[in-house]
C-alpha positions in Angstrom: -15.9 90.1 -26.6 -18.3 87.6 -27.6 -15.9 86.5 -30.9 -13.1 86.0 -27.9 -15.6 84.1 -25.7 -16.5 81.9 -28.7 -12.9 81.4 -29.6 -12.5 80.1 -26.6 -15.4 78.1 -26.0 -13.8 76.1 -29.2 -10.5 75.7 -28.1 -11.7 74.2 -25.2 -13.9 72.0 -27.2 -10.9 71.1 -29.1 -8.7 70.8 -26.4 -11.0 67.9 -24.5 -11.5 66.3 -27.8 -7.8 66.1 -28.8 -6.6 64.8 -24.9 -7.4 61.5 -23.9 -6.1 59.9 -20.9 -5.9 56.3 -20.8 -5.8 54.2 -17.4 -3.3 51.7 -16.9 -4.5 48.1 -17.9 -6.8 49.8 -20.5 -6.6 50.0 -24.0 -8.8 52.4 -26.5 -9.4 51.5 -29.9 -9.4 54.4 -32.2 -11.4 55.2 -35.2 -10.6 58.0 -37.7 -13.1 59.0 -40.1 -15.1 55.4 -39.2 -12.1 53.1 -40.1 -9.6 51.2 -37.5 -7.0 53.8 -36.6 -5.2 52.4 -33.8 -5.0 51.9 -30.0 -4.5 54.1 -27.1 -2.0 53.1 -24.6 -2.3 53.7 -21.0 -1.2 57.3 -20.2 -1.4 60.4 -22.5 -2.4 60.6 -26.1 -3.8 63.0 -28.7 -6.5 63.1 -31.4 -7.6 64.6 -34.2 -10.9 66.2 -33.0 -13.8 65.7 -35.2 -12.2 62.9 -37.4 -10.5 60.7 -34.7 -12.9 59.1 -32.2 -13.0 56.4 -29.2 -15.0 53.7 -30.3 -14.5 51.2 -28.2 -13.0 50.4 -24.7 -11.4 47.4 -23.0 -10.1 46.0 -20.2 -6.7 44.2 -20.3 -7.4 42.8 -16.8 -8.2 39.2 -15.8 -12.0 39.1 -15.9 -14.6 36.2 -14.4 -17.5 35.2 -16.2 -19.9 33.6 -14.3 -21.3 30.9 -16.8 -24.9 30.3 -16.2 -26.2 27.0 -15.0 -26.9 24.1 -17.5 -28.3 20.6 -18.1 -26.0 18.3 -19.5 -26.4 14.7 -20.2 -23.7 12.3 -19.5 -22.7 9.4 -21.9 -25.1 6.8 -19.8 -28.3 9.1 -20.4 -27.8 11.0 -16.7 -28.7 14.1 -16.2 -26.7 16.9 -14.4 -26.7 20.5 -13.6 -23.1 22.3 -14.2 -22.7 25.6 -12.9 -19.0 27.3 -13.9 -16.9 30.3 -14.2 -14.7 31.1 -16.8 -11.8 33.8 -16.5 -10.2 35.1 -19.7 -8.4 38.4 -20.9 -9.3 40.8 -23.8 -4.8 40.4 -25.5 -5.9 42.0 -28.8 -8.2 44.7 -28.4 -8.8 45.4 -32.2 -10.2 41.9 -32.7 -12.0 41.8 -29.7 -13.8 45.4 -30.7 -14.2 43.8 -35.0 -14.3 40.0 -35.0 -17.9 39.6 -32.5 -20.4 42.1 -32.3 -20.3 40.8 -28.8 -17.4 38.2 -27.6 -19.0 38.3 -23.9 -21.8 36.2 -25.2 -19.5 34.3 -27.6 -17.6 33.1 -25.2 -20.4 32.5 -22.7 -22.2 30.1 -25.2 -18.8 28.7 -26.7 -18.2 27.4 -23.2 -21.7 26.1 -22.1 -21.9 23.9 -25.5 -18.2 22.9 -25.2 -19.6 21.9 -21.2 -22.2 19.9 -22.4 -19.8 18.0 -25.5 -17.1 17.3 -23.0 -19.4 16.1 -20.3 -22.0 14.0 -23.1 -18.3 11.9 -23.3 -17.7 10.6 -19.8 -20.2 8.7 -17.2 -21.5 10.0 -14.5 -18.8 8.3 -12.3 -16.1 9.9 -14.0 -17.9 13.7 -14.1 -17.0 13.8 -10.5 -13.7 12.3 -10.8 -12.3 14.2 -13.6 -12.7 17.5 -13.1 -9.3 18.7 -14.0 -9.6 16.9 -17.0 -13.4 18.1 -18.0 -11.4 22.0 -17.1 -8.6 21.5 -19.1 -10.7 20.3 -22.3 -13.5 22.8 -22.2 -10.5 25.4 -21.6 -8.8 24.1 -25.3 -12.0 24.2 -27.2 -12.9 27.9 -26.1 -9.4 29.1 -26.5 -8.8 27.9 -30.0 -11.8 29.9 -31.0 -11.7 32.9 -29.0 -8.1 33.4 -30.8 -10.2 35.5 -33.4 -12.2 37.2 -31.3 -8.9 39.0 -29.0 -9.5 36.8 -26.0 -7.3 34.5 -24.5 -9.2 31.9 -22.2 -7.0 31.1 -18.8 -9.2 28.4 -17.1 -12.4 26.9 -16.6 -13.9 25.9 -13.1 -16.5 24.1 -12.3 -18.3 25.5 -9.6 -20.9 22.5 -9.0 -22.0 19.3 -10.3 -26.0 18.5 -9.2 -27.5 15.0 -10.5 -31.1 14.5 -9.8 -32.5 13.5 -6.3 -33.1 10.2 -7.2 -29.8 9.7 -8.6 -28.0 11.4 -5.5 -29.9 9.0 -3.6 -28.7 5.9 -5.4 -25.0 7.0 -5.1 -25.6 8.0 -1.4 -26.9 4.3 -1.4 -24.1 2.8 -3.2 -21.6 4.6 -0.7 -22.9 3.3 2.3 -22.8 0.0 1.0 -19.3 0.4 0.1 -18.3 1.5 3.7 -20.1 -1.2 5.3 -18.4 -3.7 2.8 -15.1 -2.2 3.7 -15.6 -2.7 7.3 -16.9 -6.4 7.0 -13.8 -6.8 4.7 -11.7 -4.9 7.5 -12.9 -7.1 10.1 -12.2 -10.6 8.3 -9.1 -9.7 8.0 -8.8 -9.6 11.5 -10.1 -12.5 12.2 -8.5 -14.3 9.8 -4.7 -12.8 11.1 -5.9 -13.5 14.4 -6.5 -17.1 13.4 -2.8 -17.0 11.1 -1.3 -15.8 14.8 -2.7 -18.3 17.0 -1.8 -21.4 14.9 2.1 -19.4 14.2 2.0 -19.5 17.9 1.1 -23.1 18.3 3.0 -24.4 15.7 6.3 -22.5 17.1 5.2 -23.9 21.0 4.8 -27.3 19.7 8.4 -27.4 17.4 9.7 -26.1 20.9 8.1 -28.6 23.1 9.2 -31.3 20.6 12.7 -29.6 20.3 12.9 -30.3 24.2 11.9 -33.8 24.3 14.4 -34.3 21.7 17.2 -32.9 23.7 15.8 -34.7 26.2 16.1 -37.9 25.2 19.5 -37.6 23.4 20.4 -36.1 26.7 19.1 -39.8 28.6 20.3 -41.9 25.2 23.9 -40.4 26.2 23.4 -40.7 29.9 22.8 -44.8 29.6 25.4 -44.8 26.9 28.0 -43.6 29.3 26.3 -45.6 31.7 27.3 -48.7 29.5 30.5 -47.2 28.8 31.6 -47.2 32.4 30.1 -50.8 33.2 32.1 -52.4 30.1 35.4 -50.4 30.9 35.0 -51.6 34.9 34.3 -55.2 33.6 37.3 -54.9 31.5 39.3 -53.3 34.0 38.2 -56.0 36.3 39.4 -59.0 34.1 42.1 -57.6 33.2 42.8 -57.2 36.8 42.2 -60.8 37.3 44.0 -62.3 34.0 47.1 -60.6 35.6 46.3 -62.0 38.9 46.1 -65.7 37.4 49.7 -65.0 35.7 51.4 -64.5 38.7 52.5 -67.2 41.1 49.8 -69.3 42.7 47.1 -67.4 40.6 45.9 -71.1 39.0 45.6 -72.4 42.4 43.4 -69.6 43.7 41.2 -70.0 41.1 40.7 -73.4 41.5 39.9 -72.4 45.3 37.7 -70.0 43.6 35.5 -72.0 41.5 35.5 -74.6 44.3 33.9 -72.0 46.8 31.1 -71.4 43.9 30.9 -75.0 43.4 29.8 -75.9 47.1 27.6 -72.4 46.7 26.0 -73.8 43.9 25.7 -77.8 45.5 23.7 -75.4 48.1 21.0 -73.5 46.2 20.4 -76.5 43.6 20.0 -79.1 46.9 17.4 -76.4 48.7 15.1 -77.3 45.1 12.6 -80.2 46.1 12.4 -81.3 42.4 16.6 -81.5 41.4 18.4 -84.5 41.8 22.4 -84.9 42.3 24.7 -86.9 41.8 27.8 -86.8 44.2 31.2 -87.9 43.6 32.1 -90.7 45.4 35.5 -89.1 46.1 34.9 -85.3 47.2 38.3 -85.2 48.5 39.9 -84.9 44.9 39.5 -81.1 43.9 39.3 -82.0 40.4 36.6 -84.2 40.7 34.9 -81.9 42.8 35.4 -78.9 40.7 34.4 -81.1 37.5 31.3 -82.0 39.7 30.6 -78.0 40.4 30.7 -77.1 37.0 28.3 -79.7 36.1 25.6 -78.3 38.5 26.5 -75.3 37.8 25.3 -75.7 34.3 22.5 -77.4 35.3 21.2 -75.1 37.6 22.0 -72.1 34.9 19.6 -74.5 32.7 
């Protein structure tokens, strides 16, 4: 009975020992008889009890390291505090268990001096601009040498970016002065479109006033022209009226009657002038003399 119960004691000893179950995202790295074996792949497997052993254990899941906080100096002598995470996944468990005796800390300094060599490259202005970029870098130097070690690097964040009071205090300085430099740049421009609108606006009244007064007066210059136009076409009209008068029958003889009329008008306004002396015909019963007499005085008095 006790042979049975010892039998049995050892199978069950045996049984545990040969029976591994491996959970999903996990991988086991096997050693049989102290040298690399093999790994374990999620589910069930079987050993060799006594010779085959676990040795190590990883997790194929995406972990976060939480990189402690650092002083690094920029490229213009400023110092800064960087505080980061890494996140990285164990792809080869049989280096990760054989090429560091601990790639946690490998990869925690491996990324806190690539920090500080990435950073010791830009000024201070640019830390806090290029973050992406200051990522993506420390990313490619970690990941290149973490190859050997069975960890793939995914991405690097940086968590926070602290300079010095004194420093902070500057740059909260330097960004007030910016905004008010904005604003006073803001408001000269509006001033100085406000000015640009005004004279547009005077310049386009004045073209229009002066557009007006020269319709204006090429409306009056056309106004007198037709004016003119209608005086010279009546005067026209009128001698032609008379010209055809003087061609007909007894025209010559009412001119003569005509200019005599104007001749006695005129022998009236020049003998009404104190200081005009005439001279009469002494025969003012001839109408050529007279008329011959009327167009003397009437050249005199148009003199």
């Amino acid at each position: 009975m006790e042979v049975a119960i010892v039998f049995l004691v050892i199978a069950i000893i045996f049984i545990t020992r040969s029976i591994k179950v491996v959970p999903q995202q996990n991988s086991w790295v096997i050693e049989r008889l102290g040298k690399y074996h093999g790994s374990l792949t999620p589910g069930l497997n079987f050993l060799i009890p006594f010779i085959d052993r676990v040795a190590y254990k990883h997790s194929l899941k995406e972990i976060p390291l939480d990189v402690p906080s650092q002083i690094c100096i920029t490229r213009d002598n400023t110092q800064l505090q960087v505080d980061g995470i890494l996140y990285f996944q164990v792809t080869d468990p049989m280096r990760a268990s054989y090429g560091s005796s601990n790639y946690l800390m490998a990869v925690t300094q491996l990324s806190q001096t690539s920090l500080r060599s990435v950073i010791g490259k830009l000024e201070l202005d640019k830390t806090f601009e290029e973050r992406e970029i200051i990522n993506a870098q420390v990313v490619a130097a970690i990941d290149e040498a973490a190859l050997n070690w069975g960890v793939k690097v995914l991405r690097y964040e940086i968590k926070d970016l602290t300079p010095p009071k004194e420093i902070l205090h500057a740059m909260q300085s330097q960004i007030t002065a910016e905004r008010e430099k904005r604003a006073l740049i803001a408001a000269s421009e509006g001033r100085k479109q406000e000015q640009i609108n005004i004279a547009t606006g005077e310049r386009e009244a004045f073209i229009a006033r002066s557009e007006g007064e020269k319709q204006a007066a090429i409306n009056n210059a056309q106004g007198e022209a037709s004016a003119i136009m209608a005086v010279a076409e009546a005067n026209a009209k009128a001698i032609e009226v008379v010209a055809a008068a003087i061609s007909q029958p007894g025209g010559m003889q009412a001119v003569q009657l005509k200019v005599a009329e104007k001749a006695v008008e005129a022998y009236s306004s020049v003998a009404n002038k104190a200081t005009t002396t005439l001279i009469v015909p002494s025969n003012m019963t001839e109408v050529s003399a007279l008329i011959t007499s009327a167009m003397k005085m009437v050249q005199s008095n148009q003199a």
